[in-house]
Backbone and ligand atoms as CSV (ligand in chain L), in Angstrom:
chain,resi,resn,atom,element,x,y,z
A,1,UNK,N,N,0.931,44.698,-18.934
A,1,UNK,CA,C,-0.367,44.094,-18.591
A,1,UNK,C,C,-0.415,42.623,-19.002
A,2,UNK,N,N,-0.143,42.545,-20.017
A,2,UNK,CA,C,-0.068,41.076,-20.220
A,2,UNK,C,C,1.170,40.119,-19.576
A,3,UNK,N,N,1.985,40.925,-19.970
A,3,UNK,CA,C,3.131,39.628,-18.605
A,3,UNK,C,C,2.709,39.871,-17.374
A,4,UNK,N,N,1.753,40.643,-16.384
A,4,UNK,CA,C,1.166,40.252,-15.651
A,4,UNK,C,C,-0.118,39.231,-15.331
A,5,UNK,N,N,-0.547,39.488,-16.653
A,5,UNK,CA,C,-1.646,38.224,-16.670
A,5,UNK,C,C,-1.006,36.306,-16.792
A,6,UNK,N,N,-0.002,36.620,-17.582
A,6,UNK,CA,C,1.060,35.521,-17.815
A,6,UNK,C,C,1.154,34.886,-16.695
A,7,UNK,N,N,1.894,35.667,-15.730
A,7,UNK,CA,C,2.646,36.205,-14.502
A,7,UNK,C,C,1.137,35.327,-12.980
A,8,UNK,N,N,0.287,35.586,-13.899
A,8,UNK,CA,C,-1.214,35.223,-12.597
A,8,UNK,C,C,-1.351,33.792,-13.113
A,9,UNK,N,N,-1.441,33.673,-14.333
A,9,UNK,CA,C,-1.640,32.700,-14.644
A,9,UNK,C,C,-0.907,31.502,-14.083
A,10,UNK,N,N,0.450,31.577,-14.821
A,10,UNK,CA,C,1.028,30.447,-14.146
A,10,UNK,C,C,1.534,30.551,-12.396
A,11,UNK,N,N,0.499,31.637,-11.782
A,11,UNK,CA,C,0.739,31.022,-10.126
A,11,UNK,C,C,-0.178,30.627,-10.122
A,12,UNK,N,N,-1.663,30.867,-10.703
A,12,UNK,CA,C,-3.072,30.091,-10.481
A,12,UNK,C,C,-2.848,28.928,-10.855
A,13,UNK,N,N,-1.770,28.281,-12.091
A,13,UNK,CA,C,-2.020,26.959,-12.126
A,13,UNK,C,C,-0.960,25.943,-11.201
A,14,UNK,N,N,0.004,27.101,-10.427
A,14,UNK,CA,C,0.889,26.026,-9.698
A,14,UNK,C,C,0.254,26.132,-8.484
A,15,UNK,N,N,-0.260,27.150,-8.157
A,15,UNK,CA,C,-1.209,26.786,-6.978
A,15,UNK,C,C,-2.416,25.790,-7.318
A,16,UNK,N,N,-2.897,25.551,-7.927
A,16,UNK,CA,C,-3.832,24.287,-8.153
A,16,UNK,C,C,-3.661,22.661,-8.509
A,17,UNK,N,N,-2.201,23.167,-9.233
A,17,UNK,CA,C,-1.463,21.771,-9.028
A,17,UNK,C,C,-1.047,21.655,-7.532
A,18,UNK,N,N,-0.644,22.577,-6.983
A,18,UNK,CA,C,-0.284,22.251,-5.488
A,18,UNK,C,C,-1.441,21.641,-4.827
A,19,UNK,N,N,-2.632,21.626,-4.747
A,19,UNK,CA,C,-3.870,21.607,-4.234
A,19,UNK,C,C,-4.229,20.160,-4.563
A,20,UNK,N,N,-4.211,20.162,-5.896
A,20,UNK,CA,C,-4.134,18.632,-6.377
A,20,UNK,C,C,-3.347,17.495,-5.801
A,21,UNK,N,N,-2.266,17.848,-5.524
A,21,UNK,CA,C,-1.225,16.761,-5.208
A,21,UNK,C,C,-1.356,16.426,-4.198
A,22,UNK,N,N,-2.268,17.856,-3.168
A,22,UNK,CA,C,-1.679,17.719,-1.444
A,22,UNK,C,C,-2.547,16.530,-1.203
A,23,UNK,N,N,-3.868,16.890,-2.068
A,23,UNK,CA,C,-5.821,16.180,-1.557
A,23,UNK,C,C,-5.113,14.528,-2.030
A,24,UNK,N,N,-4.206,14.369,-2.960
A,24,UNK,CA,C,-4.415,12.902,-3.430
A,24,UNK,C,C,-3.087,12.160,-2.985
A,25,UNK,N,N,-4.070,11.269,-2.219
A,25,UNK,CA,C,-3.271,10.284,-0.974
A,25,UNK,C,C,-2.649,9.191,-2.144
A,26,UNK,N,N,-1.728,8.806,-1.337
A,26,UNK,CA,C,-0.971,7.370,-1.828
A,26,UNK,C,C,-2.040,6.618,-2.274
A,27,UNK,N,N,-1.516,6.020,-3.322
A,27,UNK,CA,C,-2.566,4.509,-4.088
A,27,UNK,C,C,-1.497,3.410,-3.986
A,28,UNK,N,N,-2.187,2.382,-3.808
A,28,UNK,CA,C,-1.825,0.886,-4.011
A,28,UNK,C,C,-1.882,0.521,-5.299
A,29,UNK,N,N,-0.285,0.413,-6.047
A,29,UNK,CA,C,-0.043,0.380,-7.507
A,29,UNK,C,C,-0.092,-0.907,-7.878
A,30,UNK,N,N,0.409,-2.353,-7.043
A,30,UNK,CA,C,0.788,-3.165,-7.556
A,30,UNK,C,C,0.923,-4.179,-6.491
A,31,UNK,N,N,1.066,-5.688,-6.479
A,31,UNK,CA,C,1.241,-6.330,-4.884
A,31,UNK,C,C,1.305,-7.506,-5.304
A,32,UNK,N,N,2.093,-8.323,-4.558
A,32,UNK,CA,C,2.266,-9.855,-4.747
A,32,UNK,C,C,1.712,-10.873,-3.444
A,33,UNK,N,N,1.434,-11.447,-3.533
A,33,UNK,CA,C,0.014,-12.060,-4.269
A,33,UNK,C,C,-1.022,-10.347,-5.207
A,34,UNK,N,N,-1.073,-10.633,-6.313
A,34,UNK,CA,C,-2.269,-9.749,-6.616
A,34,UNK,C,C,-3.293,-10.061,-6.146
A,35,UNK,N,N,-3.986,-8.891,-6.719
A,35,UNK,CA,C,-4.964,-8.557,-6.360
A,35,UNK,C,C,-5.927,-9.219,-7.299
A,36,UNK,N,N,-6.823,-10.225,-6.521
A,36,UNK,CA,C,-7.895,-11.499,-7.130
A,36,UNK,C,C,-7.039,-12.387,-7.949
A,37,UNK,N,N,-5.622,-12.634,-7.707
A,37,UNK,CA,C,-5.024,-13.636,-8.506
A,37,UNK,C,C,-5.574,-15.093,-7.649
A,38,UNK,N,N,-5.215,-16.179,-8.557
A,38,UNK,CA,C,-4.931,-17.518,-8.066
A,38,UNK,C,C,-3.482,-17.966,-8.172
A,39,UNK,N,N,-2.796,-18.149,-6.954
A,39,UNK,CA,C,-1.775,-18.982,-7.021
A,39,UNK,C,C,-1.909,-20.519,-6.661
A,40,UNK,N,N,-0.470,-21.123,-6.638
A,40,UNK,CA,C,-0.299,-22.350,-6.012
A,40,UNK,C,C,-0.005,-22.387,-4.949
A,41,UNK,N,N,0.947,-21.509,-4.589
A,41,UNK,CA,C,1.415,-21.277,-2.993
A,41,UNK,C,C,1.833,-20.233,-2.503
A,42,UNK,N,N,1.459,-19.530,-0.872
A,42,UNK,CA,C,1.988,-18.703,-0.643
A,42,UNK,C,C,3.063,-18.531,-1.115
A,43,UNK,N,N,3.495,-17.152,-0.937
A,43,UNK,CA,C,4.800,-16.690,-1.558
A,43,UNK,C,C,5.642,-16.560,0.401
A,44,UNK,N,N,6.751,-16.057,0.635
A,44,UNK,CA,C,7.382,-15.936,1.602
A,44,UNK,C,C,6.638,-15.101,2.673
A,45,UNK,N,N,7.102,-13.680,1.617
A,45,UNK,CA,C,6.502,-12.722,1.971
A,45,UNK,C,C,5.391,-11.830,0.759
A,46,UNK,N,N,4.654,-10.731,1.412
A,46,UNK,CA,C,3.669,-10.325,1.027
A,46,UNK,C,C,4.361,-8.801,0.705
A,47,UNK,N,N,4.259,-8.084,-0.700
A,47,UNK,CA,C,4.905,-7.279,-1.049
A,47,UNK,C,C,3.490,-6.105,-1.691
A,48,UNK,N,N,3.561,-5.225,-0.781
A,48,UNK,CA,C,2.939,-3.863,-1.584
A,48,UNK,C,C,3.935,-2.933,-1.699
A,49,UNK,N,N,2.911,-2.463,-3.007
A,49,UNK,CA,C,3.951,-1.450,-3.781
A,49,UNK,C,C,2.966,0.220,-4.060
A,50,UNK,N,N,3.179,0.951,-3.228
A,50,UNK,CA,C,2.603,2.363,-3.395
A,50,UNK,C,C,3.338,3.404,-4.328
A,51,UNK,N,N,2.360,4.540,-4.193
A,51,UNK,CA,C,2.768,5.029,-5.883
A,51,UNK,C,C,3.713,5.958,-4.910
A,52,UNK,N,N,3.883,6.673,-3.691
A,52,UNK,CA,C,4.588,7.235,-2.999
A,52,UNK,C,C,5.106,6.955,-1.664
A,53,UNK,N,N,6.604,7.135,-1.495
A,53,UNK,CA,C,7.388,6.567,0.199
A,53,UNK,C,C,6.615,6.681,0.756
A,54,UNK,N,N,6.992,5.536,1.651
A,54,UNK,CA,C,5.719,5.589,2.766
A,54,UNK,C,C,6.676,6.224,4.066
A,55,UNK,N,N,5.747,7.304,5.103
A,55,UNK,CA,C,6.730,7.184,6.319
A,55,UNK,C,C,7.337,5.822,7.128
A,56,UNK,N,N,8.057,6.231,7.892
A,56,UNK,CA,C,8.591,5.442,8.593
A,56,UNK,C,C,9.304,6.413,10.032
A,57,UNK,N,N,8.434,5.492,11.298
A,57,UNK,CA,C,8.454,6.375,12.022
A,57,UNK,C,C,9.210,5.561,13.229
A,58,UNK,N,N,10.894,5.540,13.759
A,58,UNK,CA,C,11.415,4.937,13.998
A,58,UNK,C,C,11.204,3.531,13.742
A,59,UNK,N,N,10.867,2.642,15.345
A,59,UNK,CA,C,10.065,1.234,15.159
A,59,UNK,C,C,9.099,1.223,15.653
A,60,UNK,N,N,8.189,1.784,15.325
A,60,UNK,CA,C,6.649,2.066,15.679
A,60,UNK,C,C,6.333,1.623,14.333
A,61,UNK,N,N,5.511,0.908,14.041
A,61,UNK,CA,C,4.358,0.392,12.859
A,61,UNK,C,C,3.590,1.323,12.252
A,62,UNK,N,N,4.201,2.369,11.942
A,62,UNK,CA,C,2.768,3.337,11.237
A,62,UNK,C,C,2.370,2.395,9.707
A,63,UNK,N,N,3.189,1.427,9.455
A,63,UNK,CA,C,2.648,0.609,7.790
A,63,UNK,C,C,1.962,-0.589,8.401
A,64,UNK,N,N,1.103,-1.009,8.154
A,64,UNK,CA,C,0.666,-2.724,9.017
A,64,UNK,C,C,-0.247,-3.139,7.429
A,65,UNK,N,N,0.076,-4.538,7.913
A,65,UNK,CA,C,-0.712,-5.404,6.978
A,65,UNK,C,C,-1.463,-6.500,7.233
A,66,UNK,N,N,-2.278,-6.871,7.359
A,66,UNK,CA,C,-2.943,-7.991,8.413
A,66,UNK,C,C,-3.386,-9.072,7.148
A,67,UNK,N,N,-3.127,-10.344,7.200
A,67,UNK,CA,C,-3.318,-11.585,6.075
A,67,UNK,C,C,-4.043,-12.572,6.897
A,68,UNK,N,N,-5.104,-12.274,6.237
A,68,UNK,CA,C,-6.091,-13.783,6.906
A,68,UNK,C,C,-6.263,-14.388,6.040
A,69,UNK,N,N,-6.413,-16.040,6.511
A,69,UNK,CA,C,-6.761,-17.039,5.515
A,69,UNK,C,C,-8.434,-17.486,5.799
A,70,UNK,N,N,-8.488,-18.701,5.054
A,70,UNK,CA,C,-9.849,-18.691,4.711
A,70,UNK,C,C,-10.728,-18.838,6.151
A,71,UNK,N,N,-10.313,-19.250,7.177
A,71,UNK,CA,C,-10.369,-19.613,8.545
A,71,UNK,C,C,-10.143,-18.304,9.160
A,72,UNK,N,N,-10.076,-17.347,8.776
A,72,UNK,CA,C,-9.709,-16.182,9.465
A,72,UNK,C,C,-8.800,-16.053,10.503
A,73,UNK,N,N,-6.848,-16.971,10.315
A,73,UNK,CA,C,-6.622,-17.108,10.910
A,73,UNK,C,C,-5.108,-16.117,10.414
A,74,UNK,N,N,-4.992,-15.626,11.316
A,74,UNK,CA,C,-3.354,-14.408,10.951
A,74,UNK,C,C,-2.510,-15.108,10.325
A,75,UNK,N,N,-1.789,-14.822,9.083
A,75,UNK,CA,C,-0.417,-15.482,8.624
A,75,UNK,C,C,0.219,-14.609,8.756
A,76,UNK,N,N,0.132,-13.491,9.031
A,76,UNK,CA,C,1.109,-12.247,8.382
A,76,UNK,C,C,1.716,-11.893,9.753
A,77,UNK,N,N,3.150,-11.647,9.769
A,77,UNK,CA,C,4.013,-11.636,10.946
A,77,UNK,C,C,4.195,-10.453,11.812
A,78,UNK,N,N,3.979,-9.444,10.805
A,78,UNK,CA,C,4.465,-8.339,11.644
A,78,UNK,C,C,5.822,-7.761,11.709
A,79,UNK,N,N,6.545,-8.341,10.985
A,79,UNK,CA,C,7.610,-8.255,10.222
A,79,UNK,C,C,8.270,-7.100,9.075
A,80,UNK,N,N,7.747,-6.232,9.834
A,80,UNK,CA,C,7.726,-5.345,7.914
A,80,UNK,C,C,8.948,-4.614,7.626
A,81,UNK,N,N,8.776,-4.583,6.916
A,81,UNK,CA,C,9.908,-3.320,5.839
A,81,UNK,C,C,9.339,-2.544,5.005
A,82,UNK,N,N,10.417,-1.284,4.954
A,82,UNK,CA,C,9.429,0.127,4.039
A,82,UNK,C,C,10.672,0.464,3.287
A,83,UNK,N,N,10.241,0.363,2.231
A,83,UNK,CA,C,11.531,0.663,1.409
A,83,UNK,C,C,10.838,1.531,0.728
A,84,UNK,N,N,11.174,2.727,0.332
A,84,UNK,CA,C,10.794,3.707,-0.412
A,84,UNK,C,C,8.661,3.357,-0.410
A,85,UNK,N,N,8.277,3.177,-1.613
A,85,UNK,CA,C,6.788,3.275,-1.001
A,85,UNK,C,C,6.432,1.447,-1.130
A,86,UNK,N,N,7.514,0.720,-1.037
A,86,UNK,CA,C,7.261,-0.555,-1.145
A,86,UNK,C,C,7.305,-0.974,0.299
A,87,UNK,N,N,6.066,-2.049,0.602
A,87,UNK,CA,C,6.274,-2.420,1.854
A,87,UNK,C,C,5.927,-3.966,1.964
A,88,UNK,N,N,6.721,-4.779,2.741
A,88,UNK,CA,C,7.031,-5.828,2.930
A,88,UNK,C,C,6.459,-6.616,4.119
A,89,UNK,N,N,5.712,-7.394,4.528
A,89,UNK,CA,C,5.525,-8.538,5.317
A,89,UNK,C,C,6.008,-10.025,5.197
A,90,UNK,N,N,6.321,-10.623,5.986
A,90,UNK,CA,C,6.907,-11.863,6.338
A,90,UNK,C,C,5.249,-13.027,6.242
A,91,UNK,N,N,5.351,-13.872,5.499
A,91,UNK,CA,C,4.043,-14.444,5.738
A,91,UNK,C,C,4.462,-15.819,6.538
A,92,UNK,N,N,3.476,-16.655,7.500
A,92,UNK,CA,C,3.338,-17.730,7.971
A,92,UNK,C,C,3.053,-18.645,6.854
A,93,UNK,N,N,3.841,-19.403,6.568
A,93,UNK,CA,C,3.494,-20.529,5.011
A,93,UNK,C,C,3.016,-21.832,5.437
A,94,UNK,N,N,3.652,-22.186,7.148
A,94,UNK,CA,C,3.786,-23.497,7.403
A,94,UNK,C,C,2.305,-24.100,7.584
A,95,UNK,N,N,1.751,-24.817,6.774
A,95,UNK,CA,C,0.175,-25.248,7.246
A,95,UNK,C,C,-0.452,-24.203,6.380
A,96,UNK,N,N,-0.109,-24.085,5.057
A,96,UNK,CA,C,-0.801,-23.508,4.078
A,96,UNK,C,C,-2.184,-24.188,3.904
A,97,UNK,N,N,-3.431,-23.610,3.735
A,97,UNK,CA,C,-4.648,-24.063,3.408
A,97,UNK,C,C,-5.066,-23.341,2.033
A,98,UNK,N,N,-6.081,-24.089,1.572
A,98,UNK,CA,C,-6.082,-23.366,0.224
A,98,UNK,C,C,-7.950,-23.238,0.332
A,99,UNK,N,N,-7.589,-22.000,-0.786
A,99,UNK,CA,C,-9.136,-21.046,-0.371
A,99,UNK,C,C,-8.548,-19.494,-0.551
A,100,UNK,N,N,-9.571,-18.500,-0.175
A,100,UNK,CA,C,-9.496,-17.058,-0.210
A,100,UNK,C,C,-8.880,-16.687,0.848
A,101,UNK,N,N,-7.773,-15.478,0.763
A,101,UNK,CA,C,-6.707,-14.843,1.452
A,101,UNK,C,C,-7.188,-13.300,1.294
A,102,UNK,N,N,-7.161,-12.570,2.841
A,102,UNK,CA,C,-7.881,-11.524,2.749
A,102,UNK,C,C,-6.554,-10.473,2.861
A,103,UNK,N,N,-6.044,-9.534,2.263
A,103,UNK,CA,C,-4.912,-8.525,2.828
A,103,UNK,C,C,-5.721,-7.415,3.228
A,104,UNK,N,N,-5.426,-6.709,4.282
A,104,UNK,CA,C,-5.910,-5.464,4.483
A,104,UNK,C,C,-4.268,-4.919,5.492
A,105,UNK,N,N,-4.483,-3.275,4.566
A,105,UNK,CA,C,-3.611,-2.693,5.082
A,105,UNK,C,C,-4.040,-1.270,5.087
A,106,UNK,N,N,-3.280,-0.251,6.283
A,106,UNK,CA,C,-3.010,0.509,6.742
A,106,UNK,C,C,-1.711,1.142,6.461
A,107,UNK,N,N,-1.511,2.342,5.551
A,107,UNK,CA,C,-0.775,3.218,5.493
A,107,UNK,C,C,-0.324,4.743,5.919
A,108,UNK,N,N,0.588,5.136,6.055
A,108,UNK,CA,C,1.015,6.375,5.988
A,108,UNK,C,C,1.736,6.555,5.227
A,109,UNK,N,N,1.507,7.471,3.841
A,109,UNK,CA,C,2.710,8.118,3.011
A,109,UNK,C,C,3.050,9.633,3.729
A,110,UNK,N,N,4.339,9.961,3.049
A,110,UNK,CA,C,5.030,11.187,3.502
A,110,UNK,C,C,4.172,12.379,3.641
A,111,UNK,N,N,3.065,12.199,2.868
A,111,UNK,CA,C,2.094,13.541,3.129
A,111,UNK,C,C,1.187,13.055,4.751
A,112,UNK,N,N,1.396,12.018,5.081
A,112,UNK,CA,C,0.956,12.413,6.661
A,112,UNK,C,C,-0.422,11.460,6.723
A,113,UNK,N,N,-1.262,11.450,5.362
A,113,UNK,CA,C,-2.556,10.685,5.434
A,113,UNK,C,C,-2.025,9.420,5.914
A,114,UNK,N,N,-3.350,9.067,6.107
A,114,UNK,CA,C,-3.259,7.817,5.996
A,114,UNK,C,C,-4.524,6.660,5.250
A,115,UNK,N,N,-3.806,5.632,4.664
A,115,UNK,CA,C,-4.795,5.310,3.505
A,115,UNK,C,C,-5.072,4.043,4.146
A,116,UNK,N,N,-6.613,3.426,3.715
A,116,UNK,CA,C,-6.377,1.946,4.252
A,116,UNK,C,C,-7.221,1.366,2.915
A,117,UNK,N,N,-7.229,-0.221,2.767
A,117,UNK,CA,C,-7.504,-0.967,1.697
A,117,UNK,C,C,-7.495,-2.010,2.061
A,118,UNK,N,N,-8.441,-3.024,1.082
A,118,UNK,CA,C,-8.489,-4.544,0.863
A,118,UNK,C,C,-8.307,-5.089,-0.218
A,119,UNK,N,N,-7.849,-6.048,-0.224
A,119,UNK,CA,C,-7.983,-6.965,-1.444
A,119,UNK,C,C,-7.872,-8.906,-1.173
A,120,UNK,N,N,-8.530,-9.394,-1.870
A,120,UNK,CA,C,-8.215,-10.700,-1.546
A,120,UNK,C,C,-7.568,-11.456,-3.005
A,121,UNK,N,N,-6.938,-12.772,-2.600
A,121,UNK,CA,C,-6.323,-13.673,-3.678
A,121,UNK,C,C,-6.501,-14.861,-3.322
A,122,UNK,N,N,-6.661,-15.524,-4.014
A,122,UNK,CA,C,-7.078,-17.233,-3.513
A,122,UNK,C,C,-5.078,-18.558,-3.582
A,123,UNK,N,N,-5.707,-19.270,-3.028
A,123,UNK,CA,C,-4.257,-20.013,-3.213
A,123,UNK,C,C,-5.088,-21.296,-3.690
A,124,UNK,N,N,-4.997,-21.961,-4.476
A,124,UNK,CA,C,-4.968,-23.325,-5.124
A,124,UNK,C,C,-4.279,-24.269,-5.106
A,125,UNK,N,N,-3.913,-24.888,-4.630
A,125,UNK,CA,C,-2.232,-25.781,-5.222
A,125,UNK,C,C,-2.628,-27.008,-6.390
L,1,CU,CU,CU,-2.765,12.514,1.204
């Protein structure tokens, strides 16, 4: 009786850890430009970093990142790379303006969701 209760127990709690893990989508851990930083100058490219791989679905864009500047004008290329849950854009530098930089992105991690987010960073020089 009791190594059956044992026995319930630890499937009630791996089934609830299962439950847990499935409901909680990828987070945005980390990113260059940060998040509300001030720099001096764009960087090349624009680097997010998720807490889990992101898919990758041949060359179809399921990752996008869209970078507006203070003019609301696109820098961000379209360019990307997915490396494990890190993902990469190519930024437009030439005719840098300085002011607030908006990132918004669109994800898919391996569990299928899909997550979206903002953040902005200012450039100073
Ligand atoms: Cu999810």
């Amino acid at each position: 009786m009791q190594q059956r209760n044992i026995f319930l127990t630890v499937l009630l709690g791996s089934l609830s850890l299962g439950v847990t893990t499935a409901s909680a989508h990828t987070v945005l851990i980390s990113s260059n430009p940060a998040k509300n930083s001030v720099i001096k100058a764009l960087p090349v490219n624009i680097v997010l970093t998720f807490a889990d791989p992101l898919l990758t679905l041949g060359k179809s864009a399921v990752n996008r990142i869209v970078v507006t500047d203070s003019t609301n004008t696109v820098i961000s290329t379209n360019k990307y790379l997915v490396k494990g849950g890190v993902l990469t854009d190519a930024l437009n530098t030439a005719g840098t303006k300085a002011g607030r930089y908006l990132v918004k992105y669109r994800v898919s991690a391996e569990d299928g969701h899909v997550v979206t987010g903002s953040f902005s960073f200012k450039v100073k020089p």
